[in-house]
N, C-alpha and C positions, 0 to 999 in steps of 0.2 A: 516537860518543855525541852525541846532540841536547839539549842543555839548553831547557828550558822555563820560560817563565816570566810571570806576568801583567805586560801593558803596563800604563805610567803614563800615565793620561789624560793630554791636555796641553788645556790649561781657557785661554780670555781673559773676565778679570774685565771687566764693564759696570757702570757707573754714572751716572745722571741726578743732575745735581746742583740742586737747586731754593735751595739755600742756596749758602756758602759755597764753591768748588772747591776752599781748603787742608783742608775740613772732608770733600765727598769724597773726597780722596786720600787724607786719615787713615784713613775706612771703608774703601777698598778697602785699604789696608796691612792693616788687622786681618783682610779677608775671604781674604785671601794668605795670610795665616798659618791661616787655618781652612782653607782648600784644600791647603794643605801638611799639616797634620794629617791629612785625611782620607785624603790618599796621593796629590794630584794634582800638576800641574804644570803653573805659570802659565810660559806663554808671550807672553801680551801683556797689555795692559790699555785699558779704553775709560773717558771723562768728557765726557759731553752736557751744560753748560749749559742747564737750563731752567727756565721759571716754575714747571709743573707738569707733571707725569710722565705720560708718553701714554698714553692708556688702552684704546688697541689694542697696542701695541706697544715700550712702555716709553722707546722712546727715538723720535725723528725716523725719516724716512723717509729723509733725506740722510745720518744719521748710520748709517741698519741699512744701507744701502748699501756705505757705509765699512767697516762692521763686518765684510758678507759678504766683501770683499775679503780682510782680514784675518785671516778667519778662512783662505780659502782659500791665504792667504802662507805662512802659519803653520803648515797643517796641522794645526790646534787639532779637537780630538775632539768640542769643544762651548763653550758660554759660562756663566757664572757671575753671574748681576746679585746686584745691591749691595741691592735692595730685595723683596719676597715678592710674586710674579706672579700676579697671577691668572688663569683659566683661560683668558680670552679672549687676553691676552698670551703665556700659553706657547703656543695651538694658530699664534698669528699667526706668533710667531720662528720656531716650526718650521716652516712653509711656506714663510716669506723664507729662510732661512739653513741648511735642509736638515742641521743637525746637533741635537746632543742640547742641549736648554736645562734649565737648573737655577738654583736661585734660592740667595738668601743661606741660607734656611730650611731645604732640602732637604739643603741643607751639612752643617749644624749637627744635624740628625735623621740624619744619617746618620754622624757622627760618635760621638752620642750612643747608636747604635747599637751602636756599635763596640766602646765600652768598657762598657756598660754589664754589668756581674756579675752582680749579686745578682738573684732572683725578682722583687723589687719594680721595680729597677730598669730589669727585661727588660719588663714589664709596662707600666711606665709611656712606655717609648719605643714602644713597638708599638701603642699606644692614641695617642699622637701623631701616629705617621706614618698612622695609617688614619685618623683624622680628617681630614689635611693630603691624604691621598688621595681622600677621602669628598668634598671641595668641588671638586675637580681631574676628576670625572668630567663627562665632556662629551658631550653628544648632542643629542637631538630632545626627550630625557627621557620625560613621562609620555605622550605621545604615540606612543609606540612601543610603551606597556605593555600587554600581551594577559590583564591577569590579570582586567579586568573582564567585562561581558555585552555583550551588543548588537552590531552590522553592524561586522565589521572586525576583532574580536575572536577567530574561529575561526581553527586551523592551526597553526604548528609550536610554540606557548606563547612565554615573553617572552624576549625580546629578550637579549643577553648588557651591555646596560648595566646594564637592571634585576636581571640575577644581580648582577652588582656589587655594586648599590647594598644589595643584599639581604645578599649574606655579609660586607660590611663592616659595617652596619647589625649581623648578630647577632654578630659580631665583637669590635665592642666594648660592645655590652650584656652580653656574656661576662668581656670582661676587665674595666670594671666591677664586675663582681661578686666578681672577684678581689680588684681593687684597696680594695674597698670591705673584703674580708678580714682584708688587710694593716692599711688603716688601724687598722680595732679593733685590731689586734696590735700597733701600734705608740702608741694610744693605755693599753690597759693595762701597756707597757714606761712610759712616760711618769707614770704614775699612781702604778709601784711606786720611779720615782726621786723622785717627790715623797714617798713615805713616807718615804725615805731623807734627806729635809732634807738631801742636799745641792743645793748651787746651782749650775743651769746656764747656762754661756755658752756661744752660738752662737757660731762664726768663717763669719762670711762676705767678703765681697767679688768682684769684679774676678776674672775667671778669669783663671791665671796669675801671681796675686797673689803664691802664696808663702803659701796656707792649710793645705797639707796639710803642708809643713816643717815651717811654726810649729808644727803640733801633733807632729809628729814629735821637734822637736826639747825643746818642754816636756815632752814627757809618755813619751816613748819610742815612740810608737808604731808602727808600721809600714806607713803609711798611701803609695802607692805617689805617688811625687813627681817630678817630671815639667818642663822647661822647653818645657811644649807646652800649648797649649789644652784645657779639661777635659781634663785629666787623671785623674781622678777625679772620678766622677757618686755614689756612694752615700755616706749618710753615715753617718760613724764618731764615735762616743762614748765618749774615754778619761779616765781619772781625773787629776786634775793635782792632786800635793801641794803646798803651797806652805809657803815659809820658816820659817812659824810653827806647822807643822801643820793648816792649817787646807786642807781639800778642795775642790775643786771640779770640775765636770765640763764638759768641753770637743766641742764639738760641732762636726764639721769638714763643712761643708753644700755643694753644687753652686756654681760659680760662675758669676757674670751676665754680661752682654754687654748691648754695645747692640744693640736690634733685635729681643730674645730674643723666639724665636715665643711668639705668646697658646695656642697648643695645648700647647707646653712647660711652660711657665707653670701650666695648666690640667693639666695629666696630673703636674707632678713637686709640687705642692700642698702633698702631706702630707707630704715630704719636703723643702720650703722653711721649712713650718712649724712646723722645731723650731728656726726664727729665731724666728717666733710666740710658742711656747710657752716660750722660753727666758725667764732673770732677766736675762742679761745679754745687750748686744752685743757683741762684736769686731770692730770694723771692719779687716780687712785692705786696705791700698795700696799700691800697687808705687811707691817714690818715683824707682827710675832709670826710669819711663815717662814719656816727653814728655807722655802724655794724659791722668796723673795723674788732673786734675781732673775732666774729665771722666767719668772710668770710676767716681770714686766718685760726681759726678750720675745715673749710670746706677744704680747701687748701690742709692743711698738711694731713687730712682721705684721699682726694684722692693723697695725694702721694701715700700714707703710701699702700692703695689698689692696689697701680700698682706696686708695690716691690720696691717704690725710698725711697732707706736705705743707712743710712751710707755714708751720703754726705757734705759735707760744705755749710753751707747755712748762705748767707747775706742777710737780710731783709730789703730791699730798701720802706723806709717809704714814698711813692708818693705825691704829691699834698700838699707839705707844702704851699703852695703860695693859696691854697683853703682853707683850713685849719681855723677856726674861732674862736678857742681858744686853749689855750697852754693843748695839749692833752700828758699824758701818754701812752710812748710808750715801750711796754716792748715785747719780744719774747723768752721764755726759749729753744725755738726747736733750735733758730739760733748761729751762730758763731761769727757772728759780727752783727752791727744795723748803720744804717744810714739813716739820712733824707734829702729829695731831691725833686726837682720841674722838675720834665721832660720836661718840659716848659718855663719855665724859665730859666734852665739850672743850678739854685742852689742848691750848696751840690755835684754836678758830680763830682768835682776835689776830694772830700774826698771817693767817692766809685771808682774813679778809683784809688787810693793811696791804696786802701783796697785791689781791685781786683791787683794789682801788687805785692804787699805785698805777696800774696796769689801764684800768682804765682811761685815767687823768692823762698815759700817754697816747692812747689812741684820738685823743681831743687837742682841737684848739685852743690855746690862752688868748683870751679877749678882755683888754681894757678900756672901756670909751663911756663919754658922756653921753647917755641918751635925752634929747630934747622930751619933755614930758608928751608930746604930743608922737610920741615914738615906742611908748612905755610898754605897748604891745606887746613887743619882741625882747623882753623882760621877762617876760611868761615861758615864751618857746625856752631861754636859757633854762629859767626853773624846772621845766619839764622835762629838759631834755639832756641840759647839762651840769654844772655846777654853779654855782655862784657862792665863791668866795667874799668879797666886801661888796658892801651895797651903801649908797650914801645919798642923800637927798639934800642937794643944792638948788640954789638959785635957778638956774639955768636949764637943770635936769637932774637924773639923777645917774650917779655916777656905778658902773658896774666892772669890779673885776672878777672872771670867773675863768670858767672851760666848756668849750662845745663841739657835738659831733663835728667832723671836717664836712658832715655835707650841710650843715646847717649853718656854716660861720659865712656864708655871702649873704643870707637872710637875714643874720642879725648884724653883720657889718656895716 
């Protein structure tokens, strides 16, 4: 009997370092762990010191030298840079170094790929990577093109770049129009939880952060959790009760990276924007990560890039219970700070005290006697708001509580 089975690439990570070299070592750690996500297998690793990043060939000439050695030590299937290639760089590596080149981007789109589930979520990665393919096509371009008139133009019709350029072209004017579908569908689900008063908070952060726990573990849900890189790309919206009775809904969104392609960015949009659209934030951070601080300045640039402004944001310090020494934790962007084990389930009781807190401000205080012939609008507060003391007199009964601001001229 012949077992079968698919080889694991075996990938050498590159990286040009124009800053810092402990700052590219941190990137090529985290591009390791993306290449191990996707299912490959780093066998070595490169760091070129330079001003600026070569713009034939990403790294020196004495350095791809090195590289080809290396690669040919190793046996390595192909390379992985640390930064997104453009086309004249990828056609250059692959003449010097005769194997497969792939970039940080191509990683990450194909990962994205991977897990991606839902219709929207298939859509939005395949509009990605044909874009990312769309600027990768290389040739002679419109000069080769036979589709006009005149000397040069007659015989076998165009070229197979301009097919290319052509079915990728109606390709994604296609799924476009899907996407454009969804979005309405996802703008009318949007519309009809704004009738429902109640209020939403987004959880984003840091891939890896420990967002899909957290919601896993406040709300029950069964949102698929993972100690790997996106783990989950589509988002999920579950109801979290809180202490006092009071509702809220919880919105578990893609996580960021630094570096994250502008195509990504640009194709998962309407799906980043129910951070946009949300009342609240949640900032998710892994606090047993050395690179804390950094991953949530990655965070707050891709809010800040999608127009998510002017929000309340609680920073939910993740993984105290991973945690290996007493780390400073400070956030000047947030509202409030809390630390918490999504796992463990310690510290939850102080950030739902926080998130309640929070809601009680976005609400009206209402104290009045309702005539029993009134007692209706007793209901909407129950449903919709709080009710604090309740008493039943003579007259009516008497109610002090809290209510959305768009509901308090109805029960006023």
């Amino acid at each position: 009997m012949i077992e079968t089975g698919k080889k694991q690439e075996k990938v050498i990570l590159v990286a040009a370092a124009t800053e810092e070299i402990e700052k590219a070592e941190r990137s090529l750690d985290e591009l390791g762990e993306l290449v191990k996500t996707a299912g490959a297998e780093v066998c070595g690793r490169m760091i070129q010191a330079r001003d600026t990043i070569h713009t034939g060939t990403y790294i020196g000439s004495g350095k791809l030298d090195e590289l080809k050695w290396l690669v040919w030590e190793k046996e390595a299937d192909g390379i992985v840079c640390d930064d997104e290639l453009s086309p004249v760089q990828l056609k250059n590596l692959e003449e010097a170094l005769d194997c497969k080149i792939m970039d940080r981007t191509l990683v990450i789109l194909d990962i994205f790929a991977a897990r991606a589930s839902t219709k929207e979520g298939k859509i939005q990665v395949e509009l990605a990577q044909l874009k990312y393919r769309q600027s990768r096509l290389t040739g002679l371009g419109k000069s080769l093109s036979r589709l006009g008139g005149g000397i040069g133009t007659r015989g076998p019709g165009e070229k197979k770049l301009e097919m290319d350029r052509r079915l990728i072209k109606n390709r994604i004017a296609q799924l476009n129009r899907e996407l454009a579908d969804v979005r309405r569908h996802r703008e009318i689900t949007r519309e009809k939880r704004s009738q429902n008063h109640i209020p939403v908070c987004a959880l984003v952060g840091y891939t890896n952060a420990g967002k899909s726990t957290l919601l896993n573990t406040l709300t029950g849900a069964s949102v698929l959790e993972e100690d790997q890189l996106f783990a989950t790309l589509d988002p999920t919206t579950r109801m979290l009760i809180l202490p006092g009775n009071q509702k809220i809904l919880l919105t578990d969104t893609v996580g960021f990276i630094s570096k994250l392609p502008h195509n990504l960015i640009e194709a998962f949009r309407s799906t980043l924007e129910e951070a946009k659209y949300a009342d609240m934030i949640l900032h998710v951070a892994d606090l047993s990560n050395p690179q804390m601080e950094e991953q949530m300045h990655v965070t707050y640039e891709t809010l800040r890039e999608l127009g998510v402004l002017n929000k309340t944001v609680i920073t939910v310090f993740n993984k105290c219970d991973k945690a290996s020494e007493e780390i400073l934790i400070r956030d000047f962007q947030a509202d409030a700070k809390v630390i918490v084990s999504a796992k463990t389930g310690e510290g939850l009781d102080r950030l739902q005290a926080l998130l309640e807190d929070w809601v009680r401000e976005q609400r009206m205080e209402i104290k009045r006697l309702y005539p029993y012939t009134e007692a209706g609008k007793i209901q909407l507060i129950r449903a919709y708001g709080e009710v604090c003391k309740e008493e039943y007199q003579e007259e009516g009964i008497y109610i002090e509580g809290f209510v959305p601001s768009e509901l308090y001229t109805k029960v006023n």
